[in-house]
Rosetta silent file (secondary structure, phi, psi, omega in degrees, C-alpha in Angstrom):
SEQUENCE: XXXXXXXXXXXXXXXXXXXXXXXXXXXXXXXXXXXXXXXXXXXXXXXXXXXXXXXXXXXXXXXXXXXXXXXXXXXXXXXXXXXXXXXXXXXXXXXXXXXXXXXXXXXXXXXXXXXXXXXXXXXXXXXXXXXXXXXXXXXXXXXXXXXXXXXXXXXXXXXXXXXXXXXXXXXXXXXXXXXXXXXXXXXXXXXXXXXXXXXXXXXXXXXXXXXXXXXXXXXXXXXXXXXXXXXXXXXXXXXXXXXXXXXXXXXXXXXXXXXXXXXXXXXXXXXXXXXXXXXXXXXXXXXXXXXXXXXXXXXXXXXXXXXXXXXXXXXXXXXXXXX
SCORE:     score description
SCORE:     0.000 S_00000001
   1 L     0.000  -40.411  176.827  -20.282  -31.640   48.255 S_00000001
   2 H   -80.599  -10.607  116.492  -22.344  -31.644   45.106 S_00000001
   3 H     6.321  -91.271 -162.956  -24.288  -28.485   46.589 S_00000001
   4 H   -34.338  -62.639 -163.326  -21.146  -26.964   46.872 S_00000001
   5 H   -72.208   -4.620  167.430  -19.907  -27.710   43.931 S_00000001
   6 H   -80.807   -0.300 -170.614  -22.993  -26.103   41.510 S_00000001
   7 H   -67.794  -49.693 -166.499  -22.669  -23.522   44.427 S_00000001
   8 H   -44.718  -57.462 -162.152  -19.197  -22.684   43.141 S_00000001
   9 H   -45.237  -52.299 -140.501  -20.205  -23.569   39.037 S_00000001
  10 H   -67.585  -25.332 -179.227  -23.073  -21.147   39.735 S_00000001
  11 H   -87.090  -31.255 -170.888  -20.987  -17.742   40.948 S_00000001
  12 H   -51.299  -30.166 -179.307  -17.878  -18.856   38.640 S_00000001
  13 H   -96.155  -22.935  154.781  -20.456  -18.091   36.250 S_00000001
  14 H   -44.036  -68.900  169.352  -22.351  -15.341   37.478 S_00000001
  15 H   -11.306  -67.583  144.209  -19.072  -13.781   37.486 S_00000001
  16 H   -10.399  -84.823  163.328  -18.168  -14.542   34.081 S_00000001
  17 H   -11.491  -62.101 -164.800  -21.522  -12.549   33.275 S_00000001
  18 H   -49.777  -59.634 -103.578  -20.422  -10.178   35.419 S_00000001
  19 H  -150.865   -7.399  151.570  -17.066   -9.039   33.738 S_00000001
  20 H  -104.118  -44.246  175.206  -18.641   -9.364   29.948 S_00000001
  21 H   -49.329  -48.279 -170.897  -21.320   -7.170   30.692 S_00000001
  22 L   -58.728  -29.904 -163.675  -18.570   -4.781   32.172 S_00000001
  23 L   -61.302  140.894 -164.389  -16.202   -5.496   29.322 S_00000001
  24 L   -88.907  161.403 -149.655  -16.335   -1.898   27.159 S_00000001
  25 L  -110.850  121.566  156.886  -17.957   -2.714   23.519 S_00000001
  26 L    -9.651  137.628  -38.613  -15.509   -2.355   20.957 S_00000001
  27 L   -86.719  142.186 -166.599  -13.876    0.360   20.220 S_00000001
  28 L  -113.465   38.951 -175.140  -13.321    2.001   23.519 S_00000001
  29 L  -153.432  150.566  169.775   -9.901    3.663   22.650 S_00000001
  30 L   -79.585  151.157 -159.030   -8.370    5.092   19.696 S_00000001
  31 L  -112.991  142.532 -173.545   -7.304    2.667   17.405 S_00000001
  32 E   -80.188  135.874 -168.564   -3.648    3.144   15.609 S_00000001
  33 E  -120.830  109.493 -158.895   -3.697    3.075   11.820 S_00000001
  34 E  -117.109  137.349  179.046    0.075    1.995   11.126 S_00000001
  35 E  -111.546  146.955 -176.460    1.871    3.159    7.475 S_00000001
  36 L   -71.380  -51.136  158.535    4.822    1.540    6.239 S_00000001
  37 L   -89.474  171.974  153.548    5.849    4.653    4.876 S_00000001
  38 L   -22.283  108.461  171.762    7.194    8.113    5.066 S_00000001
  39 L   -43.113  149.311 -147.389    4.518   10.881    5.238 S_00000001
  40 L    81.146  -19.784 -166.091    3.892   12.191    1.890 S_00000001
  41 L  -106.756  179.292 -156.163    4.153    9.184   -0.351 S_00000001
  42 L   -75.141  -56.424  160.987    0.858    7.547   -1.298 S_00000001
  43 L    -7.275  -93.960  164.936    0.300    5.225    1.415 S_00000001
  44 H   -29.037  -77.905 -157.426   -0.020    8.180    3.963 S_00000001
  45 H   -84.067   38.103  148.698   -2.193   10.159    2.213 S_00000001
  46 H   -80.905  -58.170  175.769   -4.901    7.115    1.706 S_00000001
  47 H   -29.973  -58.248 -147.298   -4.504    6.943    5.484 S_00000001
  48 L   -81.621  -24.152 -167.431   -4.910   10.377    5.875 S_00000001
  49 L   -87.601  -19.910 -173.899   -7.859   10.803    3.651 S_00000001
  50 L  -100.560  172.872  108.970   -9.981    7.876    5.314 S_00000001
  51 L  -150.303  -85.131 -130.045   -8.850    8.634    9.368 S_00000001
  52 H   -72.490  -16.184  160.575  -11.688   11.428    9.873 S_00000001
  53 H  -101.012  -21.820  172.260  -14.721    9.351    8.497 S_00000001
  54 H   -75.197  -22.344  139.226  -13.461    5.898    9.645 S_00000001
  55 H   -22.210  -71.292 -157.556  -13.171    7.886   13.016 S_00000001
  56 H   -71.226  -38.493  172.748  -16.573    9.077   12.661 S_00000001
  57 H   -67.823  -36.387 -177.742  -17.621    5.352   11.984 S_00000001
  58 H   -91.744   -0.121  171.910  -15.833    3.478   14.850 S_00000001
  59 L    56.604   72.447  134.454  -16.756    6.646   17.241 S_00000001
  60 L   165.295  153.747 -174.267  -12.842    7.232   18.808 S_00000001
  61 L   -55.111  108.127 -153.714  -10.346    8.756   17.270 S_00000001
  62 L  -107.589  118.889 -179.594   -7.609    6.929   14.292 S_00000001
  63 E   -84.719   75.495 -158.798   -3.620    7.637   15.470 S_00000001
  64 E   -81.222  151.213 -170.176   -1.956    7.378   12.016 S_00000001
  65 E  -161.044   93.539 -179.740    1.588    6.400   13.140 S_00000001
  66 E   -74.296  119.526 -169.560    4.646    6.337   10.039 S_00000001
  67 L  -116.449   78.108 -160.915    6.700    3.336   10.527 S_00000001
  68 L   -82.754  151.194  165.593    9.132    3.726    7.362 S_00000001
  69 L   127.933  138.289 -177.132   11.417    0.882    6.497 S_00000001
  70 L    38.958   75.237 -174.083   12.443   -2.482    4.601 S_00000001
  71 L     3.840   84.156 -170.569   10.188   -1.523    2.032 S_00000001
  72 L    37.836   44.031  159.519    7.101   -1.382    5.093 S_00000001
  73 H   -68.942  -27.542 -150.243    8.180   -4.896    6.464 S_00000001
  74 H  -102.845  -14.829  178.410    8.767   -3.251    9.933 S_00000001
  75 H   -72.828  -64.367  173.410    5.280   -1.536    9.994 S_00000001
  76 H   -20.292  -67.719  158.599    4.203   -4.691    8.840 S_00000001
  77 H   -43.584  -51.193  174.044    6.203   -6.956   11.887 S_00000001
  78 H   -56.478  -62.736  167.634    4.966   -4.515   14.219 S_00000001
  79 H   -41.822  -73.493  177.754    1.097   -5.055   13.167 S_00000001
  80 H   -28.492  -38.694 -162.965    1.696   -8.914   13.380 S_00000001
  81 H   -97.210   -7.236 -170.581    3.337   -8.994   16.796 S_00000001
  82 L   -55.588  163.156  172.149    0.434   -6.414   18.083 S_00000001
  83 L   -84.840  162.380 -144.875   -2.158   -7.946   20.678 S_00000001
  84 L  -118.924   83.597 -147.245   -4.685   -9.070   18.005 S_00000001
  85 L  -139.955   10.380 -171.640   -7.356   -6.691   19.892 S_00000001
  86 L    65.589   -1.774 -159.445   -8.419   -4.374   16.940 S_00000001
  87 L   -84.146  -28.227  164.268   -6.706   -1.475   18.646 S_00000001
  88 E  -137.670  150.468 -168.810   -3.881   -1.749   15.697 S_00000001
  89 E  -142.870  131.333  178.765   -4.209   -1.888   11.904 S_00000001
  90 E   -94.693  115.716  174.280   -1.881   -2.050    9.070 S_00000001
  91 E   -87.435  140.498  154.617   -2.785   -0.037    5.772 S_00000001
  92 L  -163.626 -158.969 -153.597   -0.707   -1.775    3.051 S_00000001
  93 L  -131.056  164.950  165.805    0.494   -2.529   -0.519 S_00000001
  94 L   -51.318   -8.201 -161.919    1.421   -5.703   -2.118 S_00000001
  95 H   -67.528  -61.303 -137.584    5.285   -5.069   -1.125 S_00000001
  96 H   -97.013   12.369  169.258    4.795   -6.126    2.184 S_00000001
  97 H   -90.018  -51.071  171.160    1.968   -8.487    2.129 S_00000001
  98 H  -112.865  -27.749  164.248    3.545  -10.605   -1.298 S_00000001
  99 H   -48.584  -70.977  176.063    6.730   -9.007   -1.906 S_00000001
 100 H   -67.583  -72.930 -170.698    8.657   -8.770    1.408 S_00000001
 101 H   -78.204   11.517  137.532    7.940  -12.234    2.349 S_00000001
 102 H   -69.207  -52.844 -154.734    9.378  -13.715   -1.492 S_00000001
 103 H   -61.499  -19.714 -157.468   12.190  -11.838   -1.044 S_00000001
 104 L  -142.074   69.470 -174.794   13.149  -12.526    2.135 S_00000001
 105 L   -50.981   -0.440 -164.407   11.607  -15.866    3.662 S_00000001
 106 L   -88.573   -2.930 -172.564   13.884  -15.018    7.176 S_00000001
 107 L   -53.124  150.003  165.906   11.067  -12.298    7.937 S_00000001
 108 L   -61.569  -17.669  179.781    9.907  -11.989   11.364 S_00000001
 109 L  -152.732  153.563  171.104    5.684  -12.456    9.853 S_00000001
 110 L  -134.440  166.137 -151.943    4.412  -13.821    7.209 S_00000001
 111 H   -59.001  -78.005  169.750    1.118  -13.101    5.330 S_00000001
 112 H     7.996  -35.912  164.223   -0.130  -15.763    7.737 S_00000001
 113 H   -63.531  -37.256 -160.280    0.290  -13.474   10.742 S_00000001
 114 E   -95.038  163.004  152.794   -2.140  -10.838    8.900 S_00000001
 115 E  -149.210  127.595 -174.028   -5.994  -11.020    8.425 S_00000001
 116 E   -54.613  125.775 -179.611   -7.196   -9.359    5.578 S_00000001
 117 E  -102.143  -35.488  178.021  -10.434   -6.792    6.409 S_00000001
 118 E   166.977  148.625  167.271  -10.737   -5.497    3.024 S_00000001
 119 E   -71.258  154.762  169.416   -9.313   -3.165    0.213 S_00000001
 120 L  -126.217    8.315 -167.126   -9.231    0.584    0.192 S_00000001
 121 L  -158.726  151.073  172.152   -7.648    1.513   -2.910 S_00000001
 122 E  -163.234  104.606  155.504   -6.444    0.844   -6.196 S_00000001
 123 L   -60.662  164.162  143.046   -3.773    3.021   -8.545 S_00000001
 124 E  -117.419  163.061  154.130   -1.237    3.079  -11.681 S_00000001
 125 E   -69.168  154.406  171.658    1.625    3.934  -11.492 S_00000001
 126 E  -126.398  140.242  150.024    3.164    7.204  -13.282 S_00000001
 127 E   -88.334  151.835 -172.925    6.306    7.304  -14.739 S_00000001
 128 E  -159.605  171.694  -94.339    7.591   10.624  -15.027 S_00000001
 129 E   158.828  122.915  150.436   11.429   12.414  -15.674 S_00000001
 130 E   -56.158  152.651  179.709   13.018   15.459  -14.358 S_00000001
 131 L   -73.904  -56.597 -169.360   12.328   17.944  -17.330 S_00000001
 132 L   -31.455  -62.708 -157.060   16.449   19.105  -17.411 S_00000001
 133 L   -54.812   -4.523  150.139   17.120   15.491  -18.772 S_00000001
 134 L    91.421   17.879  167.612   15.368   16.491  -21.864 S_00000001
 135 L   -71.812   84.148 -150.213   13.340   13.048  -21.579 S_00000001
 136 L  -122.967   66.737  174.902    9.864   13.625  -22.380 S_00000001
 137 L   163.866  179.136 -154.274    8.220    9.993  -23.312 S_00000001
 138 H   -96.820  -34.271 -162.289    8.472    6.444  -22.807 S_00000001
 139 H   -84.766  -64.031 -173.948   10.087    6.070  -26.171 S_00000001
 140 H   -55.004  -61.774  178.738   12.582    8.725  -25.432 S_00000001
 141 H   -42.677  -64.563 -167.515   13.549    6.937  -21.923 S_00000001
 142 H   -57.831  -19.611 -160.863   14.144    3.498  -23.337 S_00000001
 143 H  -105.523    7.232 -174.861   16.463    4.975  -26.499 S_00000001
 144 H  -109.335  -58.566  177.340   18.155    7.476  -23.988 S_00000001
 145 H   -84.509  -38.695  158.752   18.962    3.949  -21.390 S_00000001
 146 H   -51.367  -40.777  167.140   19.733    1.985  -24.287 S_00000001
 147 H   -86.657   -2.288  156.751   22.621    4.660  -25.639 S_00000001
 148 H  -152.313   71.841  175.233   23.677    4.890  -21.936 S_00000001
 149 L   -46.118  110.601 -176.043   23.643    2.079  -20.608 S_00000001
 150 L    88.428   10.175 -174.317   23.657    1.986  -16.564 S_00000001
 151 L  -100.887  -32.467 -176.875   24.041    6.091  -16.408 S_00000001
 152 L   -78.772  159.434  159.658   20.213    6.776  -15.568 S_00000001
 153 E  -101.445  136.199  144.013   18.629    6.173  -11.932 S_00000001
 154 E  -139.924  150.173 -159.624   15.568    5.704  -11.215 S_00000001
 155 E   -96.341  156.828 -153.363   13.882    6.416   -7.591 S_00000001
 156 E  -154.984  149.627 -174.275   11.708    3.902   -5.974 S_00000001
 157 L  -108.297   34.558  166.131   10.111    4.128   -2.456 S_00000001
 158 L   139.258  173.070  171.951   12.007    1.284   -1.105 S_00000001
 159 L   -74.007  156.144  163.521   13.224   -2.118   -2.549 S_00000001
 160 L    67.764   30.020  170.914   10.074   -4.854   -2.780 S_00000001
 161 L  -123.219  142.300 -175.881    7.732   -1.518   -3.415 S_00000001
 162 H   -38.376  -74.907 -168.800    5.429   -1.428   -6.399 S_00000001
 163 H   -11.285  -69.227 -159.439    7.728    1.762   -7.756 S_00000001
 164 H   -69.688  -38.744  158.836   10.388   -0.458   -7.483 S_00000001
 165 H   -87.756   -7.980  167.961    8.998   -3.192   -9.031 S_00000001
 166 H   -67.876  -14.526 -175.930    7.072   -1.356  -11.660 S_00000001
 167 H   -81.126  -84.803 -175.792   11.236   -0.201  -12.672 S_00000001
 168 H   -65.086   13.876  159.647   11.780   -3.665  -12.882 S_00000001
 169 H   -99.290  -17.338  166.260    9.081   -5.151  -15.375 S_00000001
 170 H   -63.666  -38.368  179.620   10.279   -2.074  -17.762 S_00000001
 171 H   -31.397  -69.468  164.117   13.681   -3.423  -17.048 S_00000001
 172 H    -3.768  -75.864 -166.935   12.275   -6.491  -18.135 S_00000001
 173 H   -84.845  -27.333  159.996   10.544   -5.932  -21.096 S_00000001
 174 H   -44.426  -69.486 -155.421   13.133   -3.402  -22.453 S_00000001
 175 L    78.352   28.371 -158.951   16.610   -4.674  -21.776 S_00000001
 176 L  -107.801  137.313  161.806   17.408   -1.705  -20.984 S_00000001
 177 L   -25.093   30.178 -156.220   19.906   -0.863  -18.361 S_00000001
 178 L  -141.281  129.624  166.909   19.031    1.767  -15.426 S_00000001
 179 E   -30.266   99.383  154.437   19.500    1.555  -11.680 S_00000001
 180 E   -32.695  117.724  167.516   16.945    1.374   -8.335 S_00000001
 181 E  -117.302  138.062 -136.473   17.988    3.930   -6.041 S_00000001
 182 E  -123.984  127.630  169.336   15.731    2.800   -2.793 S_00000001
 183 L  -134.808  178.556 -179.435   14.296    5.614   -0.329 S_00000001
 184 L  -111.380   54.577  134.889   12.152    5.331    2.308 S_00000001
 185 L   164.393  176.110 -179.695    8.938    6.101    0.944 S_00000001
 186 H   -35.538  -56.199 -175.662    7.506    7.995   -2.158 S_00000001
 187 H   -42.890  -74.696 -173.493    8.188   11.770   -0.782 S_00000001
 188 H   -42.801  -28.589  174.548   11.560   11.344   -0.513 S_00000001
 189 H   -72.955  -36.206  171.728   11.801    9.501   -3.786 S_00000001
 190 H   -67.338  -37.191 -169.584   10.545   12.440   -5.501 S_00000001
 191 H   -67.249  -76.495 -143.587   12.468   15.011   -4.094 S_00000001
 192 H   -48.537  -29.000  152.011   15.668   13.231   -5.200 S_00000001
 193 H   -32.092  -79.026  163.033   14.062   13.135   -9.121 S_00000001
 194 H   -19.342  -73.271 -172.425   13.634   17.206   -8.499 S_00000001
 195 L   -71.148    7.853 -171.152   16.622   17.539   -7.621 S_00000001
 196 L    61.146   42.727  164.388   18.419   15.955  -10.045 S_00000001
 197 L   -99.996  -19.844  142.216   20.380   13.022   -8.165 S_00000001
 198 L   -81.674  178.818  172.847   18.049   10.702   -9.795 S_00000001
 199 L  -146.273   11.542   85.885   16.488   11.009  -13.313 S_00000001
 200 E   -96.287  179.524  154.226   13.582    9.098  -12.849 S_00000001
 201 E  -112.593  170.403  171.772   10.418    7.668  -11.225 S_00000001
 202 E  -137.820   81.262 -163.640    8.297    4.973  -11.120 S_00000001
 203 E  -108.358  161.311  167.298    5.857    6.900   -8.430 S_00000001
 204 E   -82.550  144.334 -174.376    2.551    6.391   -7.283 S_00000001
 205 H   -41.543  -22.120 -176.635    0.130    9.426   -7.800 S_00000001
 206 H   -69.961  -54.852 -164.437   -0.266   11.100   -4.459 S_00000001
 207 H   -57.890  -47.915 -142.567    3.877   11.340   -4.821 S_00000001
 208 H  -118.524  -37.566 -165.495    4.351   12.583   -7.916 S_00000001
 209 H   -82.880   18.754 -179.868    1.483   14.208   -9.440 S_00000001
 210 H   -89.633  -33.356  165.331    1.284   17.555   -7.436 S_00000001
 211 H   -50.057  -33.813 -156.305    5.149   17.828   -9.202 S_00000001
 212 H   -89.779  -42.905 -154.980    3.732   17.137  -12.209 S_00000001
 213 H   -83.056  -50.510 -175.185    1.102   19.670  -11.674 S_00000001
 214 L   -60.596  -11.128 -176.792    3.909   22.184  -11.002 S_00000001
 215 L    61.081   27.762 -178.551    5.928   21.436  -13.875 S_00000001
 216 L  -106.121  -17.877  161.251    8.783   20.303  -12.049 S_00000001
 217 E   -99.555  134.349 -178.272    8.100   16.673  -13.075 S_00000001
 218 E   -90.156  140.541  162.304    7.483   15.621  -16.827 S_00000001
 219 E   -95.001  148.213 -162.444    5.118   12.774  -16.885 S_00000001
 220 E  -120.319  -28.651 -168.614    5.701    9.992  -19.587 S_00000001
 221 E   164.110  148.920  152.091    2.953    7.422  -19.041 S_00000001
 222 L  -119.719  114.435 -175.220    0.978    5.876  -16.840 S_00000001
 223 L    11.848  -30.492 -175.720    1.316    2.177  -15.666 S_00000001
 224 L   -88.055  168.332 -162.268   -1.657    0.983  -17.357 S_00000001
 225 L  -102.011  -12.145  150.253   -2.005   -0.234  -20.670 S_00000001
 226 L   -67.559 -159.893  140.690   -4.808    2.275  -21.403 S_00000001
 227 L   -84.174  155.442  172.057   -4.916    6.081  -20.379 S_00000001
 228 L  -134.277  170.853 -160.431   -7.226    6.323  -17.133 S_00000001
 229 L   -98.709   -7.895 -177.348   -9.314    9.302  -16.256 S_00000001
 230 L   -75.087  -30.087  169.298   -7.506    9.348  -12.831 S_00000001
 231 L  -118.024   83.548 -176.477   -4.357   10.938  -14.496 S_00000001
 232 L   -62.890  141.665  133.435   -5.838   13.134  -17.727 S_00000001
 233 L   100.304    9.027  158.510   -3.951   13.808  -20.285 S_00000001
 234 L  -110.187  152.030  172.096   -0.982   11.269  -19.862 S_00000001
 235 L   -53.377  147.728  139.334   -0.520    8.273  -22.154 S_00000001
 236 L   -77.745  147.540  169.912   -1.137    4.409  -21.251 S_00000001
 237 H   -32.666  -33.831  166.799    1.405    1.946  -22.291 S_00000001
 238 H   -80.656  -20.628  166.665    0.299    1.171  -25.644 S_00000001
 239 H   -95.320   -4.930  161.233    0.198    4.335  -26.759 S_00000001
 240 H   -60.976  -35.570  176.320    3.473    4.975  -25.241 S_00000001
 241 L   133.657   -6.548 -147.083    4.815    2.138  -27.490 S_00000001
 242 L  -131.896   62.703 -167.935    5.171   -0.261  -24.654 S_00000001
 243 L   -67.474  -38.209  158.677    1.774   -2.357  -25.070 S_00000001
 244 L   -46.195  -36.282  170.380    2.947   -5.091  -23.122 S_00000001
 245 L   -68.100  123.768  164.002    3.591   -3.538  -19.731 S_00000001
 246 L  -155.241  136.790  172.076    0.999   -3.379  -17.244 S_00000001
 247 L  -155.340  147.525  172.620    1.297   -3.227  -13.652 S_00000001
 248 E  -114.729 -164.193  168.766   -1.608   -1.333  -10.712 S_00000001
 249 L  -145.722 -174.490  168.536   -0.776   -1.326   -7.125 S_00000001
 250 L  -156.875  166.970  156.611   -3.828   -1.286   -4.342 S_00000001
 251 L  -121.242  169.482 -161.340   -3.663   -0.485   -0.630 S_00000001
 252 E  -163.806  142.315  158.693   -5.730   -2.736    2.274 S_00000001
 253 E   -53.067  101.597 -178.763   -6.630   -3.244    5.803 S_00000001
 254 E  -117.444  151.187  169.089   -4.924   -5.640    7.596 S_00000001
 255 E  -102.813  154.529  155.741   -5.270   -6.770   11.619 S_00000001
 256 E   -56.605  157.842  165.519   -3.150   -9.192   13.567 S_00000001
 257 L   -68.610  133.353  175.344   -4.498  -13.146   13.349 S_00000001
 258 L   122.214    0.322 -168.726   -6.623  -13.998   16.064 S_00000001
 259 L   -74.497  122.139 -172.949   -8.239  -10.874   15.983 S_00000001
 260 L   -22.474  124.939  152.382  -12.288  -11.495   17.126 S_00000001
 261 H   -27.070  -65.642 -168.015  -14.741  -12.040   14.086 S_00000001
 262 H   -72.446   -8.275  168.949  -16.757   -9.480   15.266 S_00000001
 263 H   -88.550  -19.503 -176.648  -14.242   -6.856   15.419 S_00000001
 264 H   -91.184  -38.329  161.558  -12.692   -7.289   11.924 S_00000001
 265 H   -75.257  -14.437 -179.872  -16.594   -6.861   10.884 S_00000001
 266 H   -80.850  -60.227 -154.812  -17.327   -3.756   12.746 S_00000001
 267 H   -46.989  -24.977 -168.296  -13.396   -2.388   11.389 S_00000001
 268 H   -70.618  -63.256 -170.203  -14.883   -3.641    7.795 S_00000001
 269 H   -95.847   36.915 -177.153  -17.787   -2.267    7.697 S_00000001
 270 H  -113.608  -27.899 -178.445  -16.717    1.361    9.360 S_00000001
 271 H   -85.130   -2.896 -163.880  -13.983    1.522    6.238 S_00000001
 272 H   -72.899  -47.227 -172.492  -16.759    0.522    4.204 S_00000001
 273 H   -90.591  -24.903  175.711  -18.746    3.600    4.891 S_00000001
 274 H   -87.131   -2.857  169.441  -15.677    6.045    5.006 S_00000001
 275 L  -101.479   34.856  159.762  -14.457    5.164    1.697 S_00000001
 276 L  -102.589    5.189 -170.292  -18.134    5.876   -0.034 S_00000001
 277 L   -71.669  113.393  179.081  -17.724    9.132    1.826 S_00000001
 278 H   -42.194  -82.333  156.680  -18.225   11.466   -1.591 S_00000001
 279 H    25.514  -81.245 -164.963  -15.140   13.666    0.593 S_00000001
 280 H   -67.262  -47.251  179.359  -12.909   10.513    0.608 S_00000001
 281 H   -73.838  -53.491  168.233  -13.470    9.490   -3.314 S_00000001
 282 H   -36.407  -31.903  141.418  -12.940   12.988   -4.146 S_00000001
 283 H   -48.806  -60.289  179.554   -9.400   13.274   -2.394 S_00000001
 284 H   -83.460  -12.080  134.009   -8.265   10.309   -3.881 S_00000001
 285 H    -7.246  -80.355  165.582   -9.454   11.587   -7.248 S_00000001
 286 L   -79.027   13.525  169.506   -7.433   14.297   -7.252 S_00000001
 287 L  -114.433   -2.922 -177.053   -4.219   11.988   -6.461 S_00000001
 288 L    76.951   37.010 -176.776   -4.918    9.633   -9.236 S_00000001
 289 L  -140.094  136.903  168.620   -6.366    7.093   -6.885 S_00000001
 290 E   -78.571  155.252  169.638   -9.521    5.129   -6.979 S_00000001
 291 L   -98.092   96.822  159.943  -11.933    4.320   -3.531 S_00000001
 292 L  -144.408  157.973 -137.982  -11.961    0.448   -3.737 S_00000001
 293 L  -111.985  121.192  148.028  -13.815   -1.815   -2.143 S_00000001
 294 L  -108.273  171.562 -147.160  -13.960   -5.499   -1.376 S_00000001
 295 L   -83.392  -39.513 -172.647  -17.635   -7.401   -0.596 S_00000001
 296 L  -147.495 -162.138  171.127  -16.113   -8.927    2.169 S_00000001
 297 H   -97.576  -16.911 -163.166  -12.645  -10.034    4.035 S_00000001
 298 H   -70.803  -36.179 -179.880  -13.578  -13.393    2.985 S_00000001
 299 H   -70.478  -65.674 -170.513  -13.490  -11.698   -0.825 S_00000001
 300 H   -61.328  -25.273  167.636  -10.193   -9.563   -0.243 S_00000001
 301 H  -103.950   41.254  179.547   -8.550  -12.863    0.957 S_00000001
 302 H  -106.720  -37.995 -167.184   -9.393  -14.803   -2.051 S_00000001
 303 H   -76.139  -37.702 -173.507   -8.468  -11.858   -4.159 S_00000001
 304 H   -60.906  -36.064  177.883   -4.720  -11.777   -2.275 S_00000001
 305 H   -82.417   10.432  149.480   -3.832  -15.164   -3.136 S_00000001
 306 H   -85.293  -61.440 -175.051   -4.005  -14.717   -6.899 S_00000001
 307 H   -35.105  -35.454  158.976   -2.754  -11.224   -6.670 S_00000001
 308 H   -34.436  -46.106 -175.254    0.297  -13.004   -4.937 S_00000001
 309 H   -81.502  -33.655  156.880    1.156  -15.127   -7.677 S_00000001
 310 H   -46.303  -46.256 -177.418    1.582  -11.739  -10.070 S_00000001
 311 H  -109.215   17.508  152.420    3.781  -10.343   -7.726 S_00000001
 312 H   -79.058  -77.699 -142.490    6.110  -13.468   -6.686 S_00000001
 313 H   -68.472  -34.542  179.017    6.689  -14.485  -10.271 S_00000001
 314 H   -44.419  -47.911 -174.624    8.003  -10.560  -11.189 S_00000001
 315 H   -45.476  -75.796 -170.617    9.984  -10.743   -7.945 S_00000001
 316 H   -88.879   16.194  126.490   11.729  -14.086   -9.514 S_00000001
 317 H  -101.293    8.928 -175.009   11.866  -13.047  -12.918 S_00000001
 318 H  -108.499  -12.791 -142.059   13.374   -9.885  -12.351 S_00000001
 319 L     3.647   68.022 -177.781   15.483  -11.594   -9.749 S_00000001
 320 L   -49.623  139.060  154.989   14.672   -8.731   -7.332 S_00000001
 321 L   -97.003  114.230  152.246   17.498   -9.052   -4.408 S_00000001
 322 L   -41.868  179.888  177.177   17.290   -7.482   -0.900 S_00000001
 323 L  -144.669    0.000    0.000   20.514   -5.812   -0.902 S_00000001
């Protein structure tokens, strides 16, 4: 019987052997890159700008796939409940990583679901005005919402989205009166600015600044408390008048939890090499977007749990609502 039973030990494990040598070496499919948002808005075209060299790094093809909604919770839910096989990946922003789960503790995932691979981005914000409203500064806005109180809009690319919370730390700091109006993602946010059913933004650069470029959007400032070379020739906050206000946004890799060590290091270091692609920083350039990096996942999820506390306490001093 004890024969038998190392006979048994010995093929269970040949087997074994067997069926990891066969197993195909990571990745052997195209792997889905899932956005939160609307094509057009900033998100997307980060996505869009890394796909063809983090393709070229992981060898098979990246299936960008716009999942709009609850300021990206449901892209978000989706990644989480995925098998945790490397095969799907969530690009995202603080809403739905710190944001979405203050606001709304009933979510289906919580950051707890995700594991962090690494950042791929990092922005301001621009604020910027249809020209018709004759607003053309920072200065102008607040003394324009202050002499009509609650008559401006401003458009936001969902609720619990930077936009939307960069609108509410001006609120903030102001007192000034003026309205969220919620879309589902940057594009959409803009057009309604254009067209004049809103009267402002709080957009990220991909969204706003080819408008800008076009003269159909005025730009006012940008988010930061300096000027940055990513948007020439618009003011920072201090020189807007508004030295106190500062807010960035970033975008980031995320996988379901459980997902293999060694696969969250090849997906690391394949975004690693497409966002040094001169190409990729050169795209995101010319959107007002930086190519950033973190050293490790171990670093981006050290960096999320401070960043967290920055975007919690706005949420509950602004007392941001779902609606």
């Amino acid at each position: 019987m004890k024969t038998l039973g190392i006979a048994v030990a010995l093929f269970l494990g040949s087997v074994g052997l067997d069926a990891a040598a066969q197993a195909p070496a990571y990745p052997a499919k195209p792997v889905r890159l899932v956005v939160g948002f609307t094509p057009g808005g900033a998100a997307d075209y980060v996505a869009r700008s890394m796909s063809e060299p983090l393709s070229k790094a992981l060898g098979q093809p990246i299936v960008i796939e716009n999942r709009p909604g609850a300021g990206s919770s449901i892209a978000a839910d989706l990644v989480a409940k995925s098998p945790p096989d490397g095969y799907t990946v969530l690009i995202a922003s603080p809403s739905s990583i710190s944001v979405n789960p203050a606001l709304n503790p009933k979510l289906g995932y919580s950051m707890r679901d995700l594991t962090p691979i690494t950042l791929v981005s990092s922005s301001p914000l621009v604020i910027a005005a249809n020209p018709a409203t004759g607003i053309n500064s920072i200065q102008d806005l607040i003394a324009r919402a202050k002499k009509e109180p609650g008559v401006l809009n401003y458009a936001s690319a969902g609720n619990g989205s930077a936009p939307h919370l960069g609108g509410e730390l001006f609120i903030q700091l102001t007192g000034v009166k003026i309205k969220n109006i919620p879309f589902r993602g940057g594009g959409p946010a803009v057009q309604s600015v254009i067209a004049g059913d809103t009267q402002v933004i709080f957009g990220t650069p991909p969204s706003v600044m080819p408008m800008i470029q076009a003269g159909r959007l005025r730009a006012l400032a940008v988010s930061t408390r300096e000027r940055t070379a990513l948007v020439p020739g618009v003011p920072g906050m201090a020189e807007a008048g508004l030295p106190e206000y500062a807010i960035e946004f970033w975008y980031g890799l995320f996988v379901p939890v459980g997902t293999p060590p060694a696969i969250i290091r090849k997906i690391f270091d394949a975004a690693t090499a497409a966002m040094q692609e001169p190409s990729v920083k050169a795209a995101l350039a010319r959107e007002g977007t930086d190519a950033t990096l973190s050293q490790s996942p171990e670093q981006f999820s050290t960096f999320l749990a401070e960043d967290a506390k920055f975007w919690v306490k706005l949420v509950k001093d602004a007392g941001v609502k779902l609606e």
